[in-house]
N, C-alpha and C positions, 0 to 999 in steps of 0.2 A: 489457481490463478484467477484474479479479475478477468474482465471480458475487454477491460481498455489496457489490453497489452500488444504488441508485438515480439513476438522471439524472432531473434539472428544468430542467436547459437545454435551449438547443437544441444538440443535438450538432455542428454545422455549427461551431460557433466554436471545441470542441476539436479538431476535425480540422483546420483551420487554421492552430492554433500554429506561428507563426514556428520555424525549428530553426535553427541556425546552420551555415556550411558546412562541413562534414568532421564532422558531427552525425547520428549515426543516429535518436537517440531524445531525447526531453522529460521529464523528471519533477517531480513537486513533491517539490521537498528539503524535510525536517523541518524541520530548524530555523528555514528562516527562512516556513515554511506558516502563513496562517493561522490553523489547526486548532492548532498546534504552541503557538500564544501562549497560548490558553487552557489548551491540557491538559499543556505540555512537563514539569513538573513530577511529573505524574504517570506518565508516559512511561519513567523510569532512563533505561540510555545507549540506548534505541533511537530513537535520533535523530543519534550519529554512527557513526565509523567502529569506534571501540574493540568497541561496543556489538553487530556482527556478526563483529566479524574477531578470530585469534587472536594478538595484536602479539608474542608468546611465540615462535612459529613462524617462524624464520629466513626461508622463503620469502617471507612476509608482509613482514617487515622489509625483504627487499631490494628491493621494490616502491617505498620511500622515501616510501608515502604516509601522510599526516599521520592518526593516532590522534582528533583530533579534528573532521577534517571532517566538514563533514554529508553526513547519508548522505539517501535519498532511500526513497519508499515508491513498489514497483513494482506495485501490484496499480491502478494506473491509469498509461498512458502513450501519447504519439505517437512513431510511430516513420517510419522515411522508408528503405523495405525496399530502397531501390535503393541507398542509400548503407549500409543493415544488410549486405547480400549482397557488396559491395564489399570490405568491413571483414572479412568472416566471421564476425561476432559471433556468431552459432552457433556455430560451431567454438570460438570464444575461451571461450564459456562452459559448453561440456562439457566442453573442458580442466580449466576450473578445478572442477567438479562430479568430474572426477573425479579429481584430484589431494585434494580434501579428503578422497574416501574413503578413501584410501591416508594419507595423512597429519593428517587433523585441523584443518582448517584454518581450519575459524568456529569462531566463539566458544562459549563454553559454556551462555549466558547468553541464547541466541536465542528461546526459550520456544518450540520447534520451529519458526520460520521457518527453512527453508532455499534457498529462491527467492532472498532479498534479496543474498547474499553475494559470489555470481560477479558480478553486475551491476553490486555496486560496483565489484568491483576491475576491470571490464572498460570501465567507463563514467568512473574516477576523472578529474575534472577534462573529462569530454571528451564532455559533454550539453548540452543547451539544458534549458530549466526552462518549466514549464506553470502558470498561473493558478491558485494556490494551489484559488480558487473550486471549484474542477475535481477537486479531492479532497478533501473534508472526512472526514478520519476518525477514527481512535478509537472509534468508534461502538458500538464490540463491544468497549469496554471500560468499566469504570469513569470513567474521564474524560471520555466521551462526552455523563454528564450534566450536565457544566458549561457546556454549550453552549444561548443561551436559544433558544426556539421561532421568532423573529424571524431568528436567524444561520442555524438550521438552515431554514426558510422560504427565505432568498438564494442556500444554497447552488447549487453548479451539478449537480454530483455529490455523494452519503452515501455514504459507506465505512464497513462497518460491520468492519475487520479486528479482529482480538483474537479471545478467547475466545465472547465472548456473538454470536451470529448471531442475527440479526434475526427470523427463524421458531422463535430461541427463546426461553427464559420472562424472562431477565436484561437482552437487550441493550435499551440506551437509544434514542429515539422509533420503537417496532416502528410504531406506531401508521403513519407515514411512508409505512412499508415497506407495511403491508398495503393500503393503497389500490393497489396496484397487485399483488397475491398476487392468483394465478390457481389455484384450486383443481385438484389433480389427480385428471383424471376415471377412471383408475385405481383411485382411491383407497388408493393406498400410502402417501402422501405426505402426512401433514397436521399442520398448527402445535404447536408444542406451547404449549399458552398453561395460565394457571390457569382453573376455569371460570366463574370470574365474568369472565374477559377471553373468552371464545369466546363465551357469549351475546352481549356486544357485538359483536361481529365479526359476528355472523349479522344 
């Protein structure tokens, strides 16, 4: 898991997801997530394959995979490390990490995700899929506030991926998040809110 989530479930039921056999890992694809119904719109192509990979780049081409599949969001997944280690999917995805350095090989249009890229083309067609429930996000974007308090209330997991992070002033229900912000006794570390939102908080 990313570090801009919340869980509301009980975690036991995501570590459970079915995987298929010769399936290393699970994700919730975009397109068809229930997160994706509400905010896809707001989304552009980061929802399929066009939208990370560069179809310009002959390498890319000769992988034969479809421009428009959907692509999936990995900042939550099950993975199943005895058939991961089998496969070498490490190996398969420094490969491709570093062949884009050398050659250019996502898209231009990533808004700096660079995680997402190898995973597809290492995973194309060849994942089991996770309970949309299990990833609601956007949440650290704009779109995040189309989402009513009832949906986000069900969710299982909040993802708050995008620009706006949750410990900051923009992203959508921080409120969520902060029931469970643990002040750092440090004190290096603290929210940045407006101050009429920190009174509350205290």
């Amino acid at each position: 898991m990313d570090d801009d989530v919340i869980v509301q479930g009980d975690i036991l039921a995501l570590y459970n997801t079915p995987l298929k056999p010769g399936h290393a890992a699970a994700f919730s694809e975009d397109c068809d997530s229930t997160s994706a119904k509400v905010v896809i719109r707001g989304a552009g192509n980061q929802y399929n394959y066009i939208g990370y990979l560069d179809y310009k780049k002959e390498r890319i081409r000769k992988l034969s995979m479809k421009a428009s599949t959907c692509s999936f969001n990995p900042g939550v997944f099950v993975a199943n490390l005895t058939e991961w280690k089998r496969q070498n999917i490490t190996n398969q995805l420094e490969k491709w990490m570093k062949l884009n350095v050398e050659e250019g090989l996502y898209s231009r249009t990533l808004a700096g995700s660079i995680t997402t890229p190898p995973l597809l083309i290492v995973f194309y067609q060849q994942h089991s899929t996770i309970d949309p429930m299990w990833n609601v996000r956007h949440l650290g974007s704009s779109a995040g506030k189309r989402y009513s308090p009832q949906f986000v209330k069900a969710a299982k997991l909040l993802h708050w991926n995008g620009h706006f992070k949750p410990w900051g002033r923009t992203a959508s229900y921080t409120d969520v998040w902060e029931k469970w912000y643990i002040p750092d006794p440090t004190g290096k570390f603290n929210l940045i809110r407006r101050h009429s939102e920190i009174s509350n908080i205290k």
